[in-house]
C-alpha positions as CSV (number, residue, x, y, z in Angstrom):
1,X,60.6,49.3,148.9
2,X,60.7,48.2,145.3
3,X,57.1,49.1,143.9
4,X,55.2,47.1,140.6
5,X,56.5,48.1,137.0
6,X,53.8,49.8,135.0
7,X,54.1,48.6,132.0
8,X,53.4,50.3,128.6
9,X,53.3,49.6,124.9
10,X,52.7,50.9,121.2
11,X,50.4,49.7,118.9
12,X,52.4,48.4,115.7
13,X,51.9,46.9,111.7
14,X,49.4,43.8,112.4
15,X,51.3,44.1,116.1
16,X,52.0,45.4,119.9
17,X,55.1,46.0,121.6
18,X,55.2,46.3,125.4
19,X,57.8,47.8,127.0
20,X,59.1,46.9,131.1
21,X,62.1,48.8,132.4
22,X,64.7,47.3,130.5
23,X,63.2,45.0,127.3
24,X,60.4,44.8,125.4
25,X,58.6,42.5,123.3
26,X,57.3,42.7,120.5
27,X,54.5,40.2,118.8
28,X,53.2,40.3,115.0
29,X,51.0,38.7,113.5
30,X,53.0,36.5,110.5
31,X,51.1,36.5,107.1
32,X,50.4,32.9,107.7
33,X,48.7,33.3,110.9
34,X,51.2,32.5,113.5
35,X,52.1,35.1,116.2
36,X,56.1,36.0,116.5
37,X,57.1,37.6,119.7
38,X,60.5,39.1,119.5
39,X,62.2,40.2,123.3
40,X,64.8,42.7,123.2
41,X,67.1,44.3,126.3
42,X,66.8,47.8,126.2
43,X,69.3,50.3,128.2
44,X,67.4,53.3,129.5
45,X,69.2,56.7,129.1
46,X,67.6,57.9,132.6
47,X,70.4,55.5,134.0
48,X,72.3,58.3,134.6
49,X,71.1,60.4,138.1
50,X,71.2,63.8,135.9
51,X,68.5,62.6,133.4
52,X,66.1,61.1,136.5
53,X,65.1,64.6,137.8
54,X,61.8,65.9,137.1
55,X,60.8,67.6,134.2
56,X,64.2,66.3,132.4
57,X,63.5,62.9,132.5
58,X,60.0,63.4,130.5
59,X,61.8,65.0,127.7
60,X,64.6,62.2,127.3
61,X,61.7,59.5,128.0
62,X,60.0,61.3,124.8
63,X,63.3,61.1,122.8
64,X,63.9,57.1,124.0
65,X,60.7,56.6,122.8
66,X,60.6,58.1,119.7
67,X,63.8,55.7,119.1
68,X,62.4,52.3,120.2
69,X,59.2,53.1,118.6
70,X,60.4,54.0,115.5
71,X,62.5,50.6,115.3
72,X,59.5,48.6,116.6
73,X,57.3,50.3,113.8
74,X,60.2,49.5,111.1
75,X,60.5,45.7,112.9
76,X,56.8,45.4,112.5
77,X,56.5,46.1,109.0
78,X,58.9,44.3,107.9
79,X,57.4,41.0,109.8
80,X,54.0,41.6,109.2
81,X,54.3,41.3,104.9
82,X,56.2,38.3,105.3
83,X,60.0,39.5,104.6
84,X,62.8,37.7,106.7
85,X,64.8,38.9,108.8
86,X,67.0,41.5,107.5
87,X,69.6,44.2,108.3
88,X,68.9,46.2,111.1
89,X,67.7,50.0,110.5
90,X,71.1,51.5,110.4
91,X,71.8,54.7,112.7
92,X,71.7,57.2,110.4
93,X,68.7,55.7,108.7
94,X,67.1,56.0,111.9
95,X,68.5,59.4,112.8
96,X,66.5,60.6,109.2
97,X,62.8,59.1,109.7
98,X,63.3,60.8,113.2
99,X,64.6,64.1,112.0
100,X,61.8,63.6,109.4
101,X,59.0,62.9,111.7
102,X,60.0,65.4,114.5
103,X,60.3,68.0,111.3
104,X,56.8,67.3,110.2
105,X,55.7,67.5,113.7
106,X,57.0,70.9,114.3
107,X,55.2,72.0,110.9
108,X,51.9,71.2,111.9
109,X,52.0,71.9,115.8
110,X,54.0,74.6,116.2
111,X,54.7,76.7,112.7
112,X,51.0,76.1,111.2
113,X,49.2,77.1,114.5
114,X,51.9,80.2,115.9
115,X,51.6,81.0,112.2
116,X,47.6,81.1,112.4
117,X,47.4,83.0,115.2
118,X,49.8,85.7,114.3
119,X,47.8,86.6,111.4
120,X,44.9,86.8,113.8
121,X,46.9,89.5,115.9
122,X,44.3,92.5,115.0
123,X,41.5,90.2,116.0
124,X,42.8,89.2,119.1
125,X,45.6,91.2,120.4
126,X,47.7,90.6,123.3
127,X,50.0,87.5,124.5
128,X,47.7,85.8,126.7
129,X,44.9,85.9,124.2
130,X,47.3,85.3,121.0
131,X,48.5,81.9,123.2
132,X,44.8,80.7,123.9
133,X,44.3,81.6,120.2
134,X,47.5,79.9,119.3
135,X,46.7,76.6,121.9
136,X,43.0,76.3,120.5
137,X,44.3,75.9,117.0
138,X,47.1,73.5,117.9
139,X,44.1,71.8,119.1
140,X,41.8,71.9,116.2
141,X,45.1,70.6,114.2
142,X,45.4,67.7,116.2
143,X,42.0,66.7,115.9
144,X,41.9,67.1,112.6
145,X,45.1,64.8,112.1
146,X,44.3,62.3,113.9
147,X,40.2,62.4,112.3
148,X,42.1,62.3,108.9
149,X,44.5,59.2,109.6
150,X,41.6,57.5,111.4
151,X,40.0,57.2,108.0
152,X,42.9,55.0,106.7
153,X,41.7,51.3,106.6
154,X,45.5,50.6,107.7
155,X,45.5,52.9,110.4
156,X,42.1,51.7,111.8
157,X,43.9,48.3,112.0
158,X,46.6,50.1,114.4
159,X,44.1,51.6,116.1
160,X,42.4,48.3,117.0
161,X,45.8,47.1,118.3
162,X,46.4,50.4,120.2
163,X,42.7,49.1,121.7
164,X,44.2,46.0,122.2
165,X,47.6,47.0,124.3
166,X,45.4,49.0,126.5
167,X,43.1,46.1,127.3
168,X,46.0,44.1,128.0
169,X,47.7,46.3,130.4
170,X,44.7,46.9,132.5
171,X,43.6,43.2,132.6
172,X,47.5,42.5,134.1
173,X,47.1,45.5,136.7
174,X,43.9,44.0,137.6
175,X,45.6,40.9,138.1
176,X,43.7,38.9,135.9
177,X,44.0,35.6,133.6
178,X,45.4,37.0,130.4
179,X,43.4,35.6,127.8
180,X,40.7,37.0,125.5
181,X,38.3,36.4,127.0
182,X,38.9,37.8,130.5
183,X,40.7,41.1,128.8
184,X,37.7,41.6,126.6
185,X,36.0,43.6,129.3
186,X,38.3,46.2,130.0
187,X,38.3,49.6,128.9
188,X,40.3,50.6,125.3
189,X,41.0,54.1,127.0
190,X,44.0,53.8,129.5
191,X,45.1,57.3,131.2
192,X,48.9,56.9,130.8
193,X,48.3,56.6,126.7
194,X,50.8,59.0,124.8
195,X,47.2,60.5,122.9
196,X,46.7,61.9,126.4
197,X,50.3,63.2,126.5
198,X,49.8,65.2,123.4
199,X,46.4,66.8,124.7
200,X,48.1,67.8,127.9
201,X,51.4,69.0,126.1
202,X,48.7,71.3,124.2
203,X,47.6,72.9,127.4
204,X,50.6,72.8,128.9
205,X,52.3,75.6,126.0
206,X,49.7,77.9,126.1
207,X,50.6,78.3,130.4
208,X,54.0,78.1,129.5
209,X,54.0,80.3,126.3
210,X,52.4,83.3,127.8
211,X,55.5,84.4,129.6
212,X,56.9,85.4,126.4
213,X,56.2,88.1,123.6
214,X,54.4,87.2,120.3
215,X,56.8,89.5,118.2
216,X,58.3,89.2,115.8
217,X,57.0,86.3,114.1
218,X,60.7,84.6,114.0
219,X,60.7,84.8,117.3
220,X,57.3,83.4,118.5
221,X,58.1,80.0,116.3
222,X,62.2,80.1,117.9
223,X,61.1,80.2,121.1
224,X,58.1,77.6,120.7
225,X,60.9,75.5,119.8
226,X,63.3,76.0,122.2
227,X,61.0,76.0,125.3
228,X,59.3,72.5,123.8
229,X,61.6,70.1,126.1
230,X,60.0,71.9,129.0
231,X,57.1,71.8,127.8
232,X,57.3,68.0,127.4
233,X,59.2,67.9,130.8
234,X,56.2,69.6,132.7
235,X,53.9,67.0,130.3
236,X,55.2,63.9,131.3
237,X,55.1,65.1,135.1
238,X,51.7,65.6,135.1
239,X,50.9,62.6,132.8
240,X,52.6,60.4,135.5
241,X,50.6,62.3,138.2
242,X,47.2,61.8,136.9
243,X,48.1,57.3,136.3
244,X,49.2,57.4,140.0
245,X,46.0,59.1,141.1
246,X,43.6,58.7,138.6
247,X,40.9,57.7,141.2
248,X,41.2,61.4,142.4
249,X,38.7,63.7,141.8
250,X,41.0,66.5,141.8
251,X,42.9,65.2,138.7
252,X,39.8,63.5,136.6
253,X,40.1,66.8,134.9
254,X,43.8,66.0,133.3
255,X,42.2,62.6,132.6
256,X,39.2,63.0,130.9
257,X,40.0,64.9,127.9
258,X,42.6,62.4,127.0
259,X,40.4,59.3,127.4
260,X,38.1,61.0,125.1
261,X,40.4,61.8,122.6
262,X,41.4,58.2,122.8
263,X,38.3,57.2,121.5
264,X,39.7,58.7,118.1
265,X,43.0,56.9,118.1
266,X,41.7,53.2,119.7
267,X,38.5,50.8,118.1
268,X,37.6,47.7,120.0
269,X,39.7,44.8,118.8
270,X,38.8,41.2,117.7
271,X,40.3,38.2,119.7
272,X,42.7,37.4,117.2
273,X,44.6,41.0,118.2
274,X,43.8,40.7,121.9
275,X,46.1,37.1,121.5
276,X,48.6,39.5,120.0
277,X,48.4,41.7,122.5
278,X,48.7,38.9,125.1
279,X,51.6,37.8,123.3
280,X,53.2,40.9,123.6
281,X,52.9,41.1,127.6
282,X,53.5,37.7,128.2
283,X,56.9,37.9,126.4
284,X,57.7,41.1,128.6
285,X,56.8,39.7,131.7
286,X,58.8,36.5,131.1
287,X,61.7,38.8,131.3
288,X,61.1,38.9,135.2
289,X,60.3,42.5,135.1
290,X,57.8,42.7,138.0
291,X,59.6,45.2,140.3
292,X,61.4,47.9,139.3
């Protein structure tokens, strides 16, 4: 039996995309007012049986994320100061800002904190310790990155449209009107946001870190990086476990920290960007998406 998509989205410039299982839809707001909703086909690389099983298929989801975002983001952008339509983001153009981004990713939360902890080695000696010393700085990196971009009057406008998607998705999985008014209610913090997938990927590499040695220094960042798509694998798994069965008290533990790290990276969002928002999930759903 065919079960109900769950549908997700990204907060974009003056915009939301949300995505079904194969298009999304994404709606700006023009410079003169008007909302534009753009509905793409997509072709999901889990198609393939191999990249379904568990564990790999969070990894390539991250990846085929990372790509539709990215082009979303770029689409956005574009729309939202007014410039027509121009030539797609070529491939290699897009192969850079992601090389670029997952560069500057690996920087902060994986060389700065294995970095930070080795030099801490005579403090706190020992792999399990060095990886909780290791994990608790990733930690204290994120926060910090997300408190700094928070302060961006730009950003806050993304976050308010990150508020938005949320609303929007629990208002349809609560079956719902979608308009303002009735979305208003819900909650801005949604347990299958990707600011919960970074907190739990956190967690997750300090568990999956300890098996291995914290010398030499070389090899402690090498190995960080090469174990990362299980990490993300194992991530994504739990991620998915605690939407399924978020009412359970045995997993409002995976939950919680996430919502409340949400509360960072979403602000409650005027009605004009809850119509966005709207926008956004009524052009998805018009794709006939419901079952998947």
């Amino acid at each position: 039996m065919e079960k109900p998509v769950q549908y997700g989205g990204q907060a974009l410039i003056e915009g939301v995309m949300m995505r079904g299982p194969r298009a999304i839809a994404m709606a700006v707001r023009l410079p003169n007012g008007e909302i534009e909703v753009t509905t793409q086909d997509i072709h999901p690389w889990s198609q393939k049986p191999v990249l379904k099983l568990p564990i790999i298929r969070g990894f390539v989801a991250l990846l085929e994320s990372l790509v539709i975002g990215t082009k979303a983001l770029m689409f956005s952008a574009d729309r939202a100061v007014g410039e027509e339509e121009g030539e797609e983001l070529g491939f290699w153009a897009m192969v850079l800002t992601i090389v670029i981004a997952f560069a500057a990713g690996l920087l902060l939360f994986v060389g700065i904190p294995t970095a930070s902890a080795h030099l801490l080695t005579d403090i706190f000696p020992g792999t399990v310790l060095q990886n909780i010393v290791e994990g608790l700085i990733r930690l204290i990196v994120l926060f910090l990155y997300i408190l700094l971009i928070s302060r961006l009057k730009d950003i806050q406008r993304v976050f308010q449209y990150h508020g938005a998607e949320h609303k929007a998705i629990f208002a349809h999985e609560a079956g719902v009107e979608l308009n303002p008014e009735n979305i208003r209610k819900y909650s801005r913090l949604h347990p299958r946001c990707g600011t919960s997938f970074l907190l739990i990927v956190v967690v997750v590499s300090i568990f999956v870190f300890a098996f291995l040695g914290v010398d030499p220094l070389w090899w402690r960042i090498v190995s960080r990086i090469i174990l990362m798509p299980l990490v993300a694998g194992i991530s994504y798994e739990l991620l998915k476990l605690s939407g399924r069965f978020s009412k359970s008290m045995f997993l409002k533990w995976i939950i919680v920290p996430g919502l409340l790290l949400q509360k960072l990276t979403t602000r409650e969002p005027d009605d004009s960007q809850l119509e966005v928002a709207i926008a956004a999930l009524n052009g998805v759903l018009a794709t006939g998406q419901e079952l998947s």
